[in-house]
C-alpha positions in Angstrom: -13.8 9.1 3.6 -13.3 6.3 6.3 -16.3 7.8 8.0 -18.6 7.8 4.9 -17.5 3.9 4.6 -18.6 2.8 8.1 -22.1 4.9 8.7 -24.7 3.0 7.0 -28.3 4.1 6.5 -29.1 4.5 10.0 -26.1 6.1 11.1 -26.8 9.0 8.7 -30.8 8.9 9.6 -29.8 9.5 13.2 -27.1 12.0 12.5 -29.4 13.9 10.4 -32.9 13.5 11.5 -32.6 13.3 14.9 -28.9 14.5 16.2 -28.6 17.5 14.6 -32.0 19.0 15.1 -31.4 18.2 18.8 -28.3 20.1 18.9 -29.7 23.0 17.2 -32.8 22.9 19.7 -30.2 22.5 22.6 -28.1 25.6 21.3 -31.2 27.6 20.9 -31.7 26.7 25.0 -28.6 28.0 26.0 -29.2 31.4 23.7 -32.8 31.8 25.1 -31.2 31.3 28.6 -28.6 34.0 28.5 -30.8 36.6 26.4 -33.7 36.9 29.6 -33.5 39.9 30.8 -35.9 38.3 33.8 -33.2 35.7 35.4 -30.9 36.8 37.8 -27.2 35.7 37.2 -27.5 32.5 39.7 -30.6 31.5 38.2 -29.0 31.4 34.4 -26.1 29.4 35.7 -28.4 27.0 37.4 -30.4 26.5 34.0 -27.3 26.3 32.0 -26.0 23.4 34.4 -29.2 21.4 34.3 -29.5 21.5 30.4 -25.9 20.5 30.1 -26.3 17.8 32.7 -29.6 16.4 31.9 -29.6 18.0 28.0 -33.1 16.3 27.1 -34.9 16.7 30.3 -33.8 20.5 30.8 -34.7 21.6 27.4 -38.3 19.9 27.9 -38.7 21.6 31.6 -37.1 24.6 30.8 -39.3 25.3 28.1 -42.6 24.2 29.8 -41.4 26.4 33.0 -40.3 29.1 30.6 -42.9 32.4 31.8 -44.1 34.3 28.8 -42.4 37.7 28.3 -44.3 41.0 27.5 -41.7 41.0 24.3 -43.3 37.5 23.6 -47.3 38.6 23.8 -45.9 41.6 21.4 -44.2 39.0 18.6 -47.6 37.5 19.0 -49.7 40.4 18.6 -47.5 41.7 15.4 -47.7 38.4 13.7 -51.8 38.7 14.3 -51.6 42.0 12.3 -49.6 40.6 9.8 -51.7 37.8 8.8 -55.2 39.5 9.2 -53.7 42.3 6.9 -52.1 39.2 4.7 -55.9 37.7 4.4 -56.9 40.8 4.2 -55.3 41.9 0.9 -56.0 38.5 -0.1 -59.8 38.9 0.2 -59.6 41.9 -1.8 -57.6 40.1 -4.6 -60.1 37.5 -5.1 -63.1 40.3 -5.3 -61.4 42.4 -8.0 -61.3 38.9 -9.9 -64.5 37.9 -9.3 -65.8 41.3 -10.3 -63.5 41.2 -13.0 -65.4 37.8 -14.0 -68.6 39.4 -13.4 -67.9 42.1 -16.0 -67.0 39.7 -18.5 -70.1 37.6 -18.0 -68.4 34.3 -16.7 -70.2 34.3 -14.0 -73.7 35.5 -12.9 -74.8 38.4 -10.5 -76.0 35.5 -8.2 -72.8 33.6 -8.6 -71.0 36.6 -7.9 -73.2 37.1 -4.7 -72.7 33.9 -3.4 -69.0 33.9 -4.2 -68.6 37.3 -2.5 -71.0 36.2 0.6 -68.3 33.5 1.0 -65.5 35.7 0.9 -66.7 37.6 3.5 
């Protein structure tokens, strides 16, 4: 209760908005550090020691020096798929409706056309 009392505004703007995101992003270092199968034992420990020492600065350089892993390109790749097959199915839904329009006579065989020329 005490602590409610004595943060103000900013004191919960920082605590939210800023601290804990930077925690979580700091915690997801460590985690990424420990799960590469690529780093040797000595080279973990050295990360781990500059992100605890210099938490900002070794979260920013550990991530820029960070190589990309083959399981990496392969999330990549997968979420590709995913969305083409998401637009995909989405193209085909909006065809059935506009031939569905078509049928009824909303629309126009040229409207229907230009719609579908659009689409694809």
């Amino acid at each position: 209760m005490l602590l409610a009392q004595t943060m103000g505004f900013w004191g919960w703007f920082f605590l939210f908005l800023i601290f804990i995101p930077m925690m979580m992003l700091w915690i997801y270092t460590l985690v990424d550090i420990f799960n590469r199968v690529d780093l040797s034992g000595w080279v973990k420990a050295l990360w781990v020691i500059f992100v605890l020492i210099l938490p900002l600065f070794g979260m920013l350089i550990y991530f820029i020096a960070r190589p990309i892993l083959p399981q990496d390109i392969q999330a990549r790749e997968q979420y590709e798929k995913s969305m083409e097959a998401t637009h995909a199915a989405d193209v085909t839904d909006r065809l059935t409706k506009l031939s569905e329009l078509r049928d009824k006579g909303v629309i126009s065989e040229e409207e229907f056309q230009a719609q579908k020329s659009k689409l694809l």
